[in-house]
Every structure is written in C-alpha cells, then in structure tokens.
C-alpha positions as CSV (number, residue, x, y, z in Angstrom):
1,X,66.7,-13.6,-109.5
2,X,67.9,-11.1,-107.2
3,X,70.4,-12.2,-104.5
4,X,70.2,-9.1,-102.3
5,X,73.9,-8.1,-103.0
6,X,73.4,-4.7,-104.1
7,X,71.3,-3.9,-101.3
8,X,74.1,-5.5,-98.5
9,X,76.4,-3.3,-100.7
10,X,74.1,0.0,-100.1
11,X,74.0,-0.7,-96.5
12,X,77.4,-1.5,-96.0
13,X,78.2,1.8,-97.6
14,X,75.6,3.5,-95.7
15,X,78.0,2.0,-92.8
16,X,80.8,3.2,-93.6
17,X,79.3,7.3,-94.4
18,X,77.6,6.9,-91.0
19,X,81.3,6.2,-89.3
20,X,83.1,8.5,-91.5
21,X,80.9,11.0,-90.4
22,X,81.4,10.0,-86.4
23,X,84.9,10.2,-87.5
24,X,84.8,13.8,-89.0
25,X,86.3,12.1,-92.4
26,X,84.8,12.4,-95.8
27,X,83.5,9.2,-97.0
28,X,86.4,9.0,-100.0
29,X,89.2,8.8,-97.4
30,X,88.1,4.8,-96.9
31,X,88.2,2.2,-99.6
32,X,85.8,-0.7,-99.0
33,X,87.3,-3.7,-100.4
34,X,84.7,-6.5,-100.8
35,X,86.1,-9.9,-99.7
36,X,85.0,-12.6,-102.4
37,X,87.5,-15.4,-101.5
38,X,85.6,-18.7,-102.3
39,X,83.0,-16.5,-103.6
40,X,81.7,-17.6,-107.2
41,X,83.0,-15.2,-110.2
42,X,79.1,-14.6,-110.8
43,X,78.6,-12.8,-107.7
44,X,81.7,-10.8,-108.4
45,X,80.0,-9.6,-111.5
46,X,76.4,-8.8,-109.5
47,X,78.7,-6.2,-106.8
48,X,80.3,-5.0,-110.2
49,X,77.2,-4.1,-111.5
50,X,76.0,-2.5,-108.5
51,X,79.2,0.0,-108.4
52,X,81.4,-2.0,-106.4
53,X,85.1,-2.1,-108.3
54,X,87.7,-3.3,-104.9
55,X,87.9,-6.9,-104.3
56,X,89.7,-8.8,-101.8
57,X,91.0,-12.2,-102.5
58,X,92.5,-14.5,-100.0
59,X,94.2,-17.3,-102.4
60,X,96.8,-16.7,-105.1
61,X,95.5,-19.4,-107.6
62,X,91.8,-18.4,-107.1
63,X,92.7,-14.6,-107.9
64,X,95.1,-15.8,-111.0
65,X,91.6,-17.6,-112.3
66,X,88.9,-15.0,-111.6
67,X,91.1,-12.3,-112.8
68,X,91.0,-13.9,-115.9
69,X,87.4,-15.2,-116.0
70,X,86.5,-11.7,-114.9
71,X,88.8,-9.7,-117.1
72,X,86.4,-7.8,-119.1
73,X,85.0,-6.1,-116.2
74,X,86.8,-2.8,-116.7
75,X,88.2,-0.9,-113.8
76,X,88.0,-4.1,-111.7
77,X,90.6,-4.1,-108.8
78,X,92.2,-7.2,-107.3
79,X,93.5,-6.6,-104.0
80,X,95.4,-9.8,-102.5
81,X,94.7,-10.1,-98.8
82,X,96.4,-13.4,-97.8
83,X,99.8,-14.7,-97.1
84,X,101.7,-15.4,-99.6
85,X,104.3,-18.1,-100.4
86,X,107.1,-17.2,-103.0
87,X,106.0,-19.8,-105.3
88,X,102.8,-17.8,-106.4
89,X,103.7,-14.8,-106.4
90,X,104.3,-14.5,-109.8
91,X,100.1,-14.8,-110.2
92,X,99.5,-11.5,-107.5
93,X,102.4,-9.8,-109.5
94,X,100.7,-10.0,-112.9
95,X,96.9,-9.3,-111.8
96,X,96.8,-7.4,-108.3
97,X,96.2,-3.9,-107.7
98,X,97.6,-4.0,-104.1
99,X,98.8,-6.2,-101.5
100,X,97.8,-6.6,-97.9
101,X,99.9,-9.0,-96.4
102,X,103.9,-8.6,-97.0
103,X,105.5,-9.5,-93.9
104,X,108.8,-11.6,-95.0
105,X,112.0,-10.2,-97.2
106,X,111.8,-13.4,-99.5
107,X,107.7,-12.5,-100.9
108,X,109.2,-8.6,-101.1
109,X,112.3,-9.4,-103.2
110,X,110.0,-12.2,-105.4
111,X,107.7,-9.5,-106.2
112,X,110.2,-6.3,-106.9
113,X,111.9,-8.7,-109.1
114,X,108.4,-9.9,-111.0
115,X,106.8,-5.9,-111.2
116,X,110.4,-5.0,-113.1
117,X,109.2,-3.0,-116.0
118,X,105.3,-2.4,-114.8
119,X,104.1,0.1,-112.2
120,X,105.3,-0.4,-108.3
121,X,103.3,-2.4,-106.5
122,X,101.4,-0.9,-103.5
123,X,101.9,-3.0,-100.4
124,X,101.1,-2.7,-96.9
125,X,103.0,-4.3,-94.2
126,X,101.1,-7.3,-92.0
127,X,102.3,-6.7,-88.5
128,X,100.6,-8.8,-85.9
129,X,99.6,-6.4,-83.0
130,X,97.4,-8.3,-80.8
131,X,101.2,-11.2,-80.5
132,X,99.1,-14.4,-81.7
133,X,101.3,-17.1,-82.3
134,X,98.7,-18.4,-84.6
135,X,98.9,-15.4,-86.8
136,X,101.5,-13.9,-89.2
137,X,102.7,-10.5,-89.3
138,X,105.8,-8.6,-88.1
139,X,106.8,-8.0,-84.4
140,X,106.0,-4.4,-84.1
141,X,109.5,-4.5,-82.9
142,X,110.7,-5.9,-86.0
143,X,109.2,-3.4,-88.4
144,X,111.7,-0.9,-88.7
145,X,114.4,-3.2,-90.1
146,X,112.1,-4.8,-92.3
147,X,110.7,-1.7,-93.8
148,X,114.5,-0.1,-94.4
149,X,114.7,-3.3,-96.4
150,X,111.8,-3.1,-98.3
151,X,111.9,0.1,-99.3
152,X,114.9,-0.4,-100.7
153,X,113.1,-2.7,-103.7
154,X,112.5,-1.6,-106.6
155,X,108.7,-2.1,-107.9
156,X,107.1,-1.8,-104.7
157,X,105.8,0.7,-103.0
158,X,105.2,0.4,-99.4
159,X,101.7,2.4,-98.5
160,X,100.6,1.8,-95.0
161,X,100.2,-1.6,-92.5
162,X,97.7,-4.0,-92.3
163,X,96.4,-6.0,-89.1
164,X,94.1,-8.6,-88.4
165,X,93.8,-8.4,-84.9
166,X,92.2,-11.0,-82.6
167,X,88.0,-10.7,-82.6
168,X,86.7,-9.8,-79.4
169,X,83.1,-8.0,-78.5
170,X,84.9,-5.7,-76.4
171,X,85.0,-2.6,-77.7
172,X,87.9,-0.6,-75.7
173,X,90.0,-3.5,-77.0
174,X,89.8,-3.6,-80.2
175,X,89.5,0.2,-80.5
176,X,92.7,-0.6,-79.0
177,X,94.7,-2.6,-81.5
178,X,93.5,-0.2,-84.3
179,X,95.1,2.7,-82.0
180,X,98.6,1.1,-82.0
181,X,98.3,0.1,-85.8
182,X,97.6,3.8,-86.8
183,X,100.4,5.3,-84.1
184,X,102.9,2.8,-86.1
185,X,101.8,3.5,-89.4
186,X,102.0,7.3,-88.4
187,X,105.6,7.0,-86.8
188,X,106.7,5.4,-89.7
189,X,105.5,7.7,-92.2
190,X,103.0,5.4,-93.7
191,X,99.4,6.9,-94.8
192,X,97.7,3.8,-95.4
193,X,95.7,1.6,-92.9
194,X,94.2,-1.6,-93.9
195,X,91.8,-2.8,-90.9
196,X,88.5,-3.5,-89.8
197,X,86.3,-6.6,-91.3
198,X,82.4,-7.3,-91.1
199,X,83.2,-7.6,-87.1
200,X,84.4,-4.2,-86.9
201,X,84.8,-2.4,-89.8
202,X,83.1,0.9,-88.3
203,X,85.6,1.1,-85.1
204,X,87.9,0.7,-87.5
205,X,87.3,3.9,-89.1
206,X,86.5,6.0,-86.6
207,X,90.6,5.0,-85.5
208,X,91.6,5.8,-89.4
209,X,91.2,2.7,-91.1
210,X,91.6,4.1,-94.8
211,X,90.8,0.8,-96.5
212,X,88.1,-2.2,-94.8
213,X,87.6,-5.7,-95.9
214,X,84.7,-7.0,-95.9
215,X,83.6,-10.1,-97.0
216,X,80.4,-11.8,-94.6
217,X,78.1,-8.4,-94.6
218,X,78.2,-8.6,-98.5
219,X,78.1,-12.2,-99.5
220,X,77.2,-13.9,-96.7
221,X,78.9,-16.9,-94.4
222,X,81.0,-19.4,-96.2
223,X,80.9,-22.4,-97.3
C-alpha cells in the first residue's frame, strides 16, 4: 500500500525547481536532504526507491542503527543534523556523509582524530543567528577563532554554516537571518549553506541555501 511519499517527494522537488528558478539558480546548486529522524527505516527505503539518496538524521545512535539496517541501499547518504556530544561521535564518524552541526573545538578534534586514515569529513559550522539562548551554535562573533581552529584539523573539511533560525511567519525576517548566514559564509570563504526546513525551505533558496532539510513536507508530523 502506497504511503504518498514519492508523490510529497515530487512536489517537494517541484518546490525547490520553482524557487531555484525565482532565484536564477539551476536546480543542482541545492541538495535536499530529507529529514527521517524518528522516521521508520521502511520509509527510508520507500524515498530510496523513489530517487531520493540525502537523509538527515538528528540522533547519533539512531543513524549508527539505520545505517546499518539500511546498508545495502547503495549510494545512500547520511547526513547528521543534530548536536553532538563527544561520546558518539565515533558512530557519525564511521557512517556519515556530512555534518551539520559542529559548533564546539572538543566534537571537531573527536572527529579529526576518528576520520584519521578515511576521507575528510565535510562539516558546516552551526552558528546561532537569530541569539536564542535556547539554541546552540557559535556567536557570529566567535566564528572566526573557531574556524582558524578547525581548520587546522586534519580529516575535516569545513564546507559552509548551518543555522536554524527562530520560525516566524514573517517573511522580511526570516529572509533576514538567511541574509546574514550567507554574508558570513561569503566573508569567510565558505560555499556551503545549510538552511531552510519544511517552514521555509523556499526563502531559503532564493537567499542561497545550497543544501535544505526537510523532514514534515515528506514524512509527515511526528510522533
């Protein structure tokens, strides 16, 4: 029985061509990454089939066990999109494609020292532009140092920022946040921008978002 994934998947794409056109951008300049945190493996399988091969996972344990359940699935790609503490990082090391959310030395070094041997690591630095005290992410101020740091490591490769800014409906706002993420990525000499969710995912190109996450549009609200 059909769930409707591979339809949410055609429109979600349709989506994103429809704002990379707004954009003047060709549609490969923007990765969609399909969010299937507390998602079952099943359904991960379903958007395979349907052509989707980026997916986002929030949780280091639950990545470590559907890479593996999922591990004949070639050309599969495991992004890790949520913080990370240092004592499981050794399971985004071994499995993911990239990671969204470095934003302290300790997780950096912990990772350089686990990718020794294997191909870099692409990361993109979290920095929290919208000053939540609820959120992580680097002071904009603060990203600089952090980044001379970083860089410095050996099997990581530092490829653009990531934000999570607050949701709001209003438009000018959050076109807003998306602004100051790309001028910092673009001062810093960073390509890569990973922004924009179901919420917003379409402002968030048309500011140069070259990687979305989206999760709701796809699978639907979580449990």
């Amino acid at each position: 029985m059909s769930t409707g994934l591979a339809e949410r998947l055609a429109s979600v794409k349709e989506r994103i061509a429809k704002a990379c056109e707004r954009a003047g951008r060709p549609v490969e300049s923007v990765t969609l990454v399909a969010v299937s945190k507390l998602k079952p493996a099943a359904l991960i399988r379903e958007a395979y089939a349907a052509g989707q091969r980026d997916f986002g996972e929030n949780y280091a344990q639950e990545l470590r066990d559907k890479a593996q359940e999922l591990s004949d699935l070639e050309g599969l790609r495991w992004h890790a999109i949520g913080p990370l503490q240092t004592n499981k990082v050794k399971y985004v090391a071994k499995v993911a494609s990239a990671f969204h959310a470095l934003d302290r030395l300790e997780v950096a070094r912990e990772l350089s020292k686990r990718r020794e041997g294997t191909s870099p690591l692409p990361c993109y630095v979290e920095v929290n532009v919208g000053g939540e005290s609820t959120k992580s992410g680097l002071e904009p101020a603060a990203l600089p140092d952090f980044l001379g740091q970083a860089r410095a490591l050996p099997g990581l490769t530092l490829v653009g920022l990531m934000s999570l800014p607050p949701p709001t409906d209003d438009v000018a706002r959050a076109r807003g946040y998306f602004d100051a993420l790309r001028e910092l990525a673009r001062s810093h000499g960073l390509p890569g921008l990973s922004m924009g969710t179901t919420h917003d995912f379409e402002l968030a190109i048309e500011a140069g978002a070259t990687l979305v996450r989206v999760g709701t549009a796809l699978f639907g609200e979580r449990d």
